[in-house]
C-alpha positions as CSV (number, residue, x, y, z in Angstrom):
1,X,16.6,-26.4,9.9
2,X,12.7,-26.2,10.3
3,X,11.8,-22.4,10.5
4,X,9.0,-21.2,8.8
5,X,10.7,-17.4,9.6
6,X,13.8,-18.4,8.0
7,X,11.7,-20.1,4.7
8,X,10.5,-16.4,4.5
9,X,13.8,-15.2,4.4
10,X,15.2,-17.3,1.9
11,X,12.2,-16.5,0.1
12,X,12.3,-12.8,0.3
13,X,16.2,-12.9,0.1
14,X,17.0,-13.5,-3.6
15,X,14.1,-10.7,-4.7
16,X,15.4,-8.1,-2.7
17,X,18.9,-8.8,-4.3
18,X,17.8,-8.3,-7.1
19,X,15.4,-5.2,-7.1
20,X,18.7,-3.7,-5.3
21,X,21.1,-4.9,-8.4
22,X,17.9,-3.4,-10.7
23,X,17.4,-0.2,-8.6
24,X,21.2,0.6,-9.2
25,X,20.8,0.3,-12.9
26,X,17.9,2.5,-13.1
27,X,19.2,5.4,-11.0
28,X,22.6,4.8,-13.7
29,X,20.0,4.5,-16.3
30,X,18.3,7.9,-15.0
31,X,20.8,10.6,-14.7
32,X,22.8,8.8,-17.9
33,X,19.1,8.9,-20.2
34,X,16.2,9.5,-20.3
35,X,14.6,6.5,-18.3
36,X,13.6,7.1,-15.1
37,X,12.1,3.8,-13.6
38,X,13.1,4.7,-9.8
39,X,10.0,5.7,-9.0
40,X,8.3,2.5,-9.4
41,X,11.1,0.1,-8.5
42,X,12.1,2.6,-5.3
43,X,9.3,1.4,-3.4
44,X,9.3,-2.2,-4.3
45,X,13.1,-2.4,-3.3
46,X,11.8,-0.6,0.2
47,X,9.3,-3.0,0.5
48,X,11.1,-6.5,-0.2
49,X,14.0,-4.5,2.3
50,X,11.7,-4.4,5.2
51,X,10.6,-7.9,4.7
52,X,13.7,-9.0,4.7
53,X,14.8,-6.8,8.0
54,X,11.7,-8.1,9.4
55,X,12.0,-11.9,8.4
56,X,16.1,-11.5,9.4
57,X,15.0,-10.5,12.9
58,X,12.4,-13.6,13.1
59,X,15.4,-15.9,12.1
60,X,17.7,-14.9,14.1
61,X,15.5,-15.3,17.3
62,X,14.2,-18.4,16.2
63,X,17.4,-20.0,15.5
64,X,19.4,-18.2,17.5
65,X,22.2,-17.3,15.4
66,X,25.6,-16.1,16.9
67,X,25.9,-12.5,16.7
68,X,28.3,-13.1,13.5
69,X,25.9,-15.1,11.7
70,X,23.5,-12.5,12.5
71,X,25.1,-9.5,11.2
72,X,26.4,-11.1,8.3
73,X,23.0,-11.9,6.3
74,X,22.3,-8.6,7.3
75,X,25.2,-6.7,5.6
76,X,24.6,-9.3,2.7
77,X,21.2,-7.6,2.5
78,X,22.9,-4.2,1.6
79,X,25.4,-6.0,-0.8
80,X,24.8,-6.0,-4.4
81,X,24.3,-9.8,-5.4
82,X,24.3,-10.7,-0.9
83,X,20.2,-11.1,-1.1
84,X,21.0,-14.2,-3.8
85,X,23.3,-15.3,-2.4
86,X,22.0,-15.8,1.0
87,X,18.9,-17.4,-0.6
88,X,21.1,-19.8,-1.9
89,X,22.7,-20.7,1.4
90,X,19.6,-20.8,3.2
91,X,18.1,-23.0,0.5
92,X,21.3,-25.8,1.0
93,X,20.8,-25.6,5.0
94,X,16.9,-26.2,4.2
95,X,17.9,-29.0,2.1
96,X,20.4,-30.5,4.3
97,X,23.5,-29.9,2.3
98,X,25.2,-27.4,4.6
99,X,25.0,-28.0,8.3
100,X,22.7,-25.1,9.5
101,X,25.0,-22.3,11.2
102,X,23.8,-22.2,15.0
103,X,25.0,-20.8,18.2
């Protein structure tokens, strides 16, 4: 695999996980304290998202990805721990350990 759309995913993918997994602990964080670090980290989340949406939809048309392969990175996008672990999926196909998932 030797997409320079799916490169971006992988490396948007693991961020996004994360800020999603951090963006959970500060809305807990925020009605449980006094910390309120959603307003900052909100809009970083939305931004890695959208990156991610738009490099997902630059994958899949570059490597044309069954409709299941598809859909699953993007419900692993709205997965707590999905964005690292499609990074790390991504990163074994680009490395030739896993056969890369075509139609």
């Amino acid at each position: 695999m030797n997409s320079s759309a799916v490169h971006r995913l992988r490396l948007v993918s693991a961020p996004e996980g994360l800020s999603w997994i951090l963006l959970i602990i500060c809305t807990v964080l925020k009605y449980s304290t006094s910390f309120n670090a959603v307003p900052v980290l909100g809009p970083i989340h939305g931004t890695l998202f959208i990156l991610y949406v738009v490099f997902w939809i630059q994958s899949w048309q570059t490597q044309k990805w069954d409709r299941k392969r598809g859909i699953l990175l993007f419900v692993l996008s709205v997965v707590p721990f999905g964005g690292i672990y499609t990074e790390q999926t991504l990163a074994k196909e680009e490395r030739g350990e896993l056969e890369p998932a075509v139609a």
